[in-house]
C-alpha positions in Angstrom: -58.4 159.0 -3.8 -61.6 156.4 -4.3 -64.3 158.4 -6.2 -68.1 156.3 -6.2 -69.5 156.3 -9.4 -72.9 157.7 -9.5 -76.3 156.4 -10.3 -77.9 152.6 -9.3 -76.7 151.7 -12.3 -73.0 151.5 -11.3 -73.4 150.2 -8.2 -70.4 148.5 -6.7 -68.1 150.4 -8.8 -65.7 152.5 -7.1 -63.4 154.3 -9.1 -59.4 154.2 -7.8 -57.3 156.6 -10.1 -57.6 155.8 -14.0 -59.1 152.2 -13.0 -62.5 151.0 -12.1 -62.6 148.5 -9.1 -65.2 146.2 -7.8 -66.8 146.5 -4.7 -69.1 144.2 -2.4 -69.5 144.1 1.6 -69.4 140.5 2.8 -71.8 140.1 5.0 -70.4 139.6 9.0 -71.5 136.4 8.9 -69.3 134.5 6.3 -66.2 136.9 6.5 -64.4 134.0 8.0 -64.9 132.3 4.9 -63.2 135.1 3.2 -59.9 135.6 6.0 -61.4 138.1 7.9 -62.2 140.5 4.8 -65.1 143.0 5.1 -65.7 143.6 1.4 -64.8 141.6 -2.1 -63.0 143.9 -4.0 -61.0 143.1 -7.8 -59.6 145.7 -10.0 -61.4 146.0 -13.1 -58.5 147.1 -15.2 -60.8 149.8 -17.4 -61.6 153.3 -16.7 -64.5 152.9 -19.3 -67.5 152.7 -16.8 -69.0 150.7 -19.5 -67.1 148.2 -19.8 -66.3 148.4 -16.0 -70.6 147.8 -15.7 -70.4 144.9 -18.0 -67.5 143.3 -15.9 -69.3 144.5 -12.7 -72.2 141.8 -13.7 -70.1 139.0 -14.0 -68.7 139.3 -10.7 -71.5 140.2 -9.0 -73.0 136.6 -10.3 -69.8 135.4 -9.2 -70.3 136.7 -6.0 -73.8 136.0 -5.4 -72.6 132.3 -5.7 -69.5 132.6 -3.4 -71.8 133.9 -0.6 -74.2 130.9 -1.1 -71.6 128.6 -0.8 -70.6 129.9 2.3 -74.1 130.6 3.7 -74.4 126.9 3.0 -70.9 125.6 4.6 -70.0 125.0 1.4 -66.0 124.8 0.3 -64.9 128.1 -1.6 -62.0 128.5 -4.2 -59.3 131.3 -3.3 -60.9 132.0 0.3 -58.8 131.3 2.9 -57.1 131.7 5.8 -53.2 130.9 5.2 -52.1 131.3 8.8 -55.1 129.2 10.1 -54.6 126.4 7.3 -50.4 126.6 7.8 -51.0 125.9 11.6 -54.0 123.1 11.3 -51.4 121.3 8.6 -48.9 121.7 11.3 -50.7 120.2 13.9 -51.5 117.2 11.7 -48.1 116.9 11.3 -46.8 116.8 15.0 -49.6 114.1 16.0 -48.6 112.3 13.0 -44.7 112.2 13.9 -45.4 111.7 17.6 -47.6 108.6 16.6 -45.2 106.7 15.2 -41.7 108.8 15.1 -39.7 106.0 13.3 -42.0 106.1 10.0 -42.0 109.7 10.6 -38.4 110.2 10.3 -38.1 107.3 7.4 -40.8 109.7 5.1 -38.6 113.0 5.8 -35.4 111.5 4.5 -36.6 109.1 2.1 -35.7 106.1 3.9 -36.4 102.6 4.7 -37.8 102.8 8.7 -36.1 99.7 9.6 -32.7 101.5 8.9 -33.6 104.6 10.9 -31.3 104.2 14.3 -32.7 105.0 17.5 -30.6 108.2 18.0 -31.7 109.4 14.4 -35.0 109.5 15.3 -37.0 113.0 14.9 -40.2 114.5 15.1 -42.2 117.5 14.2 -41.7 119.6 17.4 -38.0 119.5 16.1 -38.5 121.5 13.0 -41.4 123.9 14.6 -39.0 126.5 15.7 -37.9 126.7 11.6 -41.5 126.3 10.3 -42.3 129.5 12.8 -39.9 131.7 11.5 -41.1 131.1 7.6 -44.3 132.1 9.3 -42.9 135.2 10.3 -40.4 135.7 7.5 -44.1 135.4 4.9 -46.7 136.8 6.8 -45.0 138.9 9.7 -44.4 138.8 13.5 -48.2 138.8 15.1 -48.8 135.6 12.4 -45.7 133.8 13.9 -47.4 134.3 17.7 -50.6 133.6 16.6 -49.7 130.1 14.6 -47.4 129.0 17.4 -50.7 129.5 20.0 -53.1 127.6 17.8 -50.2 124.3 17.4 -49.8 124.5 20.8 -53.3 124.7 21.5 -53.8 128.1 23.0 -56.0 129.3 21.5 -59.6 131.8 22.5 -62.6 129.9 22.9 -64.0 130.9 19.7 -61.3 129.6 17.1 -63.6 126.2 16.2 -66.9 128.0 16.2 -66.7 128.8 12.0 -65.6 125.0 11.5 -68.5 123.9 13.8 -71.5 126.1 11.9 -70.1 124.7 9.0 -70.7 121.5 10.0 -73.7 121.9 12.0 -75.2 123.6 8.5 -78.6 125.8 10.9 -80.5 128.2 8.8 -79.0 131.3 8.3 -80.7 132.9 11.3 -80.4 130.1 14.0 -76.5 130.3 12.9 -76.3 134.3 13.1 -77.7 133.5 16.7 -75.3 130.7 17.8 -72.4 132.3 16.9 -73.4 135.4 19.1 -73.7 133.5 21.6 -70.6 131.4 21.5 -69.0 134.4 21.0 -70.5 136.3 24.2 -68.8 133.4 26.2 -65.8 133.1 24.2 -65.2 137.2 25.0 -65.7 136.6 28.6 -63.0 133.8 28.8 -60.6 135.7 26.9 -61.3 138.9 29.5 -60.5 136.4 32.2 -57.4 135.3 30.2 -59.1 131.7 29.9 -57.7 130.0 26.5 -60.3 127.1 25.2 -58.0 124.1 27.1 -58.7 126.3 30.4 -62.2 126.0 30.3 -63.4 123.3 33.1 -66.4 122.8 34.6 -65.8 125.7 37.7 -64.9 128.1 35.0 -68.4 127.0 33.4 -70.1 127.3 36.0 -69.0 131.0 36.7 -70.5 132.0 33.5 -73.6 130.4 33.7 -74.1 131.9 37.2 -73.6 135.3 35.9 -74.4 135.3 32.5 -77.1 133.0 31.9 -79.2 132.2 35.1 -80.1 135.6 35.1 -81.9 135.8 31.9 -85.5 134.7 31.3 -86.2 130.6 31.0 -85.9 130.7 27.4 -83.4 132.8 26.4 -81.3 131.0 29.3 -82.1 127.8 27.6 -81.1 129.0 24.0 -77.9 130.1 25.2 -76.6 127.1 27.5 -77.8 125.3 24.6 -75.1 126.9 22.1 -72.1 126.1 24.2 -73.0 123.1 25.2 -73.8 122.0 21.3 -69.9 123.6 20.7 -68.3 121.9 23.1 -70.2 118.5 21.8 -68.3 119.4 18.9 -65.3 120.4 20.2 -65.1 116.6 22.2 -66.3 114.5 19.2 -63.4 116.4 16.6 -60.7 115.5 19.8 -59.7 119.8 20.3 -61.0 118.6 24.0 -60.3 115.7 25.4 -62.0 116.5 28.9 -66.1 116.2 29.9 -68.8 118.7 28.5 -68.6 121.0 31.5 -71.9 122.6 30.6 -73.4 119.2 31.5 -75.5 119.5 34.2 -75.6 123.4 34.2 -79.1 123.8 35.6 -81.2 127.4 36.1 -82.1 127.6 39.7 -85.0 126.9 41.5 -87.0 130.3 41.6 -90.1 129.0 43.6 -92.3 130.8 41.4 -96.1 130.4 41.7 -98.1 129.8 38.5 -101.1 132.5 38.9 -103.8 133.0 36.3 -102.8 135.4 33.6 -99.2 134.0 33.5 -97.3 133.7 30.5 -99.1 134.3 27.3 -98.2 132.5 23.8 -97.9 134.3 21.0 -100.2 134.1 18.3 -101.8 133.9 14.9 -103.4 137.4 13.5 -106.9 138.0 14.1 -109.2 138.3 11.1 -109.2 142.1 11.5 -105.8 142.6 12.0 -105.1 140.5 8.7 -107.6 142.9 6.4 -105.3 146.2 8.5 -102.1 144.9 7.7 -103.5 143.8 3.6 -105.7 146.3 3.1 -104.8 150.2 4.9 -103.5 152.8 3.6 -99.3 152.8 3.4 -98.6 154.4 7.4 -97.2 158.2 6.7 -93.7 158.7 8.0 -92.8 154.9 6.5 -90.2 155.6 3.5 -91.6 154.8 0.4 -88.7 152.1 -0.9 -90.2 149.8 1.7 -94.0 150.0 0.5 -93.9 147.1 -2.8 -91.3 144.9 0.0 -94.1 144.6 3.0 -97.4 144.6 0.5 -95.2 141.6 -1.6 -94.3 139.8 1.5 -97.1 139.7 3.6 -99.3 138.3 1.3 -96.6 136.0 0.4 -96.3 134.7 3.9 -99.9 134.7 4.7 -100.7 132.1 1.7 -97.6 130.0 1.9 -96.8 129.9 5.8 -93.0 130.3 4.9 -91.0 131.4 7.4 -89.2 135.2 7.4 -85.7 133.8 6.2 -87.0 131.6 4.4 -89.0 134.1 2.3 -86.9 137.1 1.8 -83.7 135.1 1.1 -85.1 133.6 -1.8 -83.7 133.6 -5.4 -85.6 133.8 -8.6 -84.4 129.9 -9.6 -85.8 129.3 -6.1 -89.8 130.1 -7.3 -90.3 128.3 -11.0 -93.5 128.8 -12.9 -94.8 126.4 -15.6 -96.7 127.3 -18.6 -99.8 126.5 -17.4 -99.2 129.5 -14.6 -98.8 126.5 -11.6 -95.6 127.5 -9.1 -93.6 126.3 -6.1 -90.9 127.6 -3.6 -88.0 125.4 -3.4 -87.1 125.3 -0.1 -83.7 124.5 0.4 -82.3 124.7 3.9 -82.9 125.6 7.3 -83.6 124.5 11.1 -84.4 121.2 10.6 -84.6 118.2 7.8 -88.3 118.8 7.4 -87.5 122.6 6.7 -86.3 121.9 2.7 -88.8 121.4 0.9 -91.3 122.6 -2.1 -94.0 124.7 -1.4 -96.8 124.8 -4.2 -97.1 128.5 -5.0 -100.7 130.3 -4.1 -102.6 131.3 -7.1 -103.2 134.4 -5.8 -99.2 135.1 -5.4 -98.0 133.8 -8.9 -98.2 137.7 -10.0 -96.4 138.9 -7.5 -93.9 137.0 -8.2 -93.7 136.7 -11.9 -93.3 140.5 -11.7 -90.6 140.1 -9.0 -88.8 137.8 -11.2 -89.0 139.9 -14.6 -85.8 140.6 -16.2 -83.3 139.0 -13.5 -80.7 136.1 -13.3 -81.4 133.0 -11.4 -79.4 133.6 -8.6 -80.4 136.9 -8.1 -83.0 137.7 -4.9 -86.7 138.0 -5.4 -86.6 140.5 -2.5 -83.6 142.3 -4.3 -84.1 145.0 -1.9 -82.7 143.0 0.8 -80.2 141.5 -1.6 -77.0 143.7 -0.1 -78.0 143.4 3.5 -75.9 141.9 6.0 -78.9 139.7 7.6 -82.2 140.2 5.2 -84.5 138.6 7.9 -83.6 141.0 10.6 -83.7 144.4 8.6 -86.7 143.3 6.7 -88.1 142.3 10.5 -87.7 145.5 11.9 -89.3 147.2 8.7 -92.0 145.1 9.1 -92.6 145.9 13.1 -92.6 149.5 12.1 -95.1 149.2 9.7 -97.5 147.1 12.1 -96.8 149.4 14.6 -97.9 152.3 12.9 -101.3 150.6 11.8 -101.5 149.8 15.2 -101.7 146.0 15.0 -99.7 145.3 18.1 -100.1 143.2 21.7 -97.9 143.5 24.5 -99.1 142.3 27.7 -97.3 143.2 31.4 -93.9 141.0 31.5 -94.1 140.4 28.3 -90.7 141.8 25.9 -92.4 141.0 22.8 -95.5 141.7 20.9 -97.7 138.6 20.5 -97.9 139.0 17.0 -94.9 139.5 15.2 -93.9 138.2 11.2 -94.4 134.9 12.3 -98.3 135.1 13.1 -98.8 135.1 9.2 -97.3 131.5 9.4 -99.7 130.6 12.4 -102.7 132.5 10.8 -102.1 129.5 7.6 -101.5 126.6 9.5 -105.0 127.9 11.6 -106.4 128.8 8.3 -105.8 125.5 6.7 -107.0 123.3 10.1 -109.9 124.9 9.8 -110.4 124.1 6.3 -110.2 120.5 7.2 -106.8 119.7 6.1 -105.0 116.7 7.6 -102.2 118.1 10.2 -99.6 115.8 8.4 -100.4 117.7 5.4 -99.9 120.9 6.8 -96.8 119.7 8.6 -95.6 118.9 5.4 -96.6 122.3 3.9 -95.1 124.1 6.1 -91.8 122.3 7.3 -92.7 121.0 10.7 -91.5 117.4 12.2 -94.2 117.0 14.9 -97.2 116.2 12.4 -95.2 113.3 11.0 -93.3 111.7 13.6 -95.6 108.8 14.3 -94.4 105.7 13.3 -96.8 105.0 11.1 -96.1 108.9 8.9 -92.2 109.3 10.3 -90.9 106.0 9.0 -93.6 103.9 6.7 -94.8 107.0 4.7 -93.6 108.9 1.9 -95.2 111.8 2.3 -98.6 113.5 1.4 -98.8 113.3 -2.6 -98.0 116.7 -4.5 -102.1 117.1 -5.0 -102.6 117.0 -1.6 -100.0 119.6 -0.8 -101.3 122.0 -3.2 -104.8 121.3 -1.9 -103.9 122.5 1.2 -102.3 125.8 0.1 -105.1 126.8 -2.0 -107.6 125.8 0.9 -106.5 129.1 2.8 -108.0 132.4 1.4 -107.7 136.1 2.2 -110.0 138.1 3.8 -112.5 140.4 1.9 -111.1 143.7 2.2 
């Protein structure tokens, strides 16, 4: 039986007999990178727990890198799916023998095509029966169903939608979200008995009635938005030959008025709210392992504008300081191409982070608190909402699901902050990772962007409250 080694300091060590193992979750959200597996585990080969600790560190680096890779749709060594791969190589090689059967048959037998008779002639779909039962004979009897589905194309909605994140390479959020939702679809379908060929505009159409139409304008819109950007995928790698059937898909015509005191934006923090949320006393009831997280963060985000994931996903090589104390955030993916990017680190947040950065490994998180969580931006989120909640920093209006200030209103509170310190908007744009400042002619295509100096002006042009 597994026994867990005691103490922080032997975290991921799990010990299995005589022989210390290694032991990581993989997050939910790149298993598929790993075949389906829910934790990373190697066999130390050492019931010394110091030597297992030393080992332990390599991997973990290892590790740390492997889930980067993937988080960034990058190819990873020794992580695949065999079944998956066996059946895409298969596939290749039936439309590749039913293109031209002759030269087909010539490659197999190592012969010249012009000799290959008429009545010798062979393709692929000849041999799939065999290549089944090696399937079956290596990995078992569900693996022989399941690769003779995907070659012959029946397969669940959902089997592209890994390939298609890759590709589509969103910020870790945005592709947390799309996924959901392809998959809310994809589960649908499959309760229906609907493989991915099945799906035509009627069958479209029945979802959208009853899954999206229903839902608020926006949330509709960010969901017919996912399956239609899949099945743009879907067409343009030839998995569908027929029209987008989400084309067209329209939310219906509520007749609503527009009356005074309608929908409400959210926005920035107020002044006061800023100096509650910088400068009260830690809320009672909060547990005390979140306290240095929220104090480091906030004042973080409200001197940088950086987004939530951008922030608390960061690693240590991520937030260089020179000798002369001067600092940026390297910014390296996310919703759009304006989103990577270097943002010149605050003077008054270089302590923070030189002390979050004391004694660790470049690739290891500045937040490492939020290192081991399955999606950092959502638990750190929720921590936060608690926290402003209990300080009483909070607006919810009638009809409205969500506060009007959320983690995002530090990030409106610096772009306000730095307007009204005069700075250009295509400097803040630029600051902060939006398009829209910059998408005149004139700044979109001619310009190379607001000099360094100007960037750092900006930044330091936005200043905290007194307390």
């Amino acid at each position: 039986m597994a026994r867990k080694v005691r103490k922080r300091a032997a975290r991921h060590l799990v010990l299995k007999g005589r022989k210390y193992w290694f032991t990581r979750d993989i997050p939910e959200a790149i298993r598929s990178h790993f075949g389906g597996k829910t934790a990373y585990l190697v066999n130390l080969e050492t019931g010394d727990v110091t030597k297992a600790m030393g080992r332990r560190d390599e991997i973990l680096a290892e590790t740390n890198k492997l889930f980067r890779a993937a988080k960034e749709g990058r190819p990873i060594k020794g992580a695949t799916d065999a079944v998956l791969d066996l059946a895409n190589a298969w596939v290749d090689e039936l439309q590749t023998s039913r293109a031209d059967p002759h030269a087909w048959t010539a490659t197999i037998f190592n012969r010249d095509p012009a000799h290959v008779a008429d009545e010798d002639v062979m393709t692929a779909d000849d041999f799939t029966e065999e290549r089944a039962e090696a399937v079956e004979r290596e990995h078992g009897y569900k693996a022989r169903r399941r690769f003779v589905n995907i070659i012959q194309g029946r397969v669940d909605v959902d089997h592209h939608v890994e390939d298609y994140l890759k590709e589509a390479r969103l910020a870790p959020k945005t592709t947390d979200e799309r996924r959901n939702l392809i998959k809310r679809f994809a589960s649908w379908a499959k309760l229906k008995g609907w493989s991915l060929p099945q799906i035509d505009r009627a069958k479209a159409g029945s979802y959208f009635s009853e899954a999206i139409a229903p839902l608020n304008e926006r949330t509709a819109r960010k969901h017919h938005g996912s399956v239609k950007l899949y099945w743009d995928y879907l067409i343009a790698r030839g998995h569908i030959s027929a029209a987008n059937p989400w084309e067209g898909q329209r939310m219906p015509d509520r007749g609503r008025r527009v009356e005074r005191g309608g929908k409400v934006e959210e926005r920035p923090f107020s002044e006061e709210e800023i100096k509650t949320l910088l400068y009260s006393a830690y809320p009672r009831g909060m547990r005390e392992a979140f306290k240095a997280q929220i104090h480091d963060a906030i004042r973080i985000a409200a001197l940088s504008g950086l987004r939530l994931a951008e922030l608390v996903t960061l690693w240590v090589e991520e937030c260089p300081i020179d000798e002369d104390g001067n600092g940026y955030f390297d910014i390296r993916q996310g919703k759009t191409a304006a989103a990577a990017r270097r943002v010149p680190m605050h003077p008054d947040v270089i302590e923070i982070v030189k002390r979050r950065k004391k004694g660790k490994d470049p690739q290891d998180w500045l937040f490492h608190e939020l290192a081991d969580e399955r999606n950092a931006g959502d638990v750190f989120g929720k921590r936060f909402a608690n926290y402003r909640e209990k300080l009483g920093v909070d607006d919810k209006r009638p009809g409205q699901r969500r506060s009007l200030v959320n983690f995002h209103s530090f990030r409106r509170w610096f772009v306000t902050e730095a307007e009204r310190a005069g700075i250009p908007e295509s400097t803040i744009s630029s600051v902060v990772g939006h398009e829209e400042g910059r998408k005149s002619i004139t700044l979109g295509v001619y310009s190379g962007g607001p000099a360094w100096q100007q960037m750092r002006a900006c930044v330091e042009a936005v200043k905290l409250p007194g307390s």
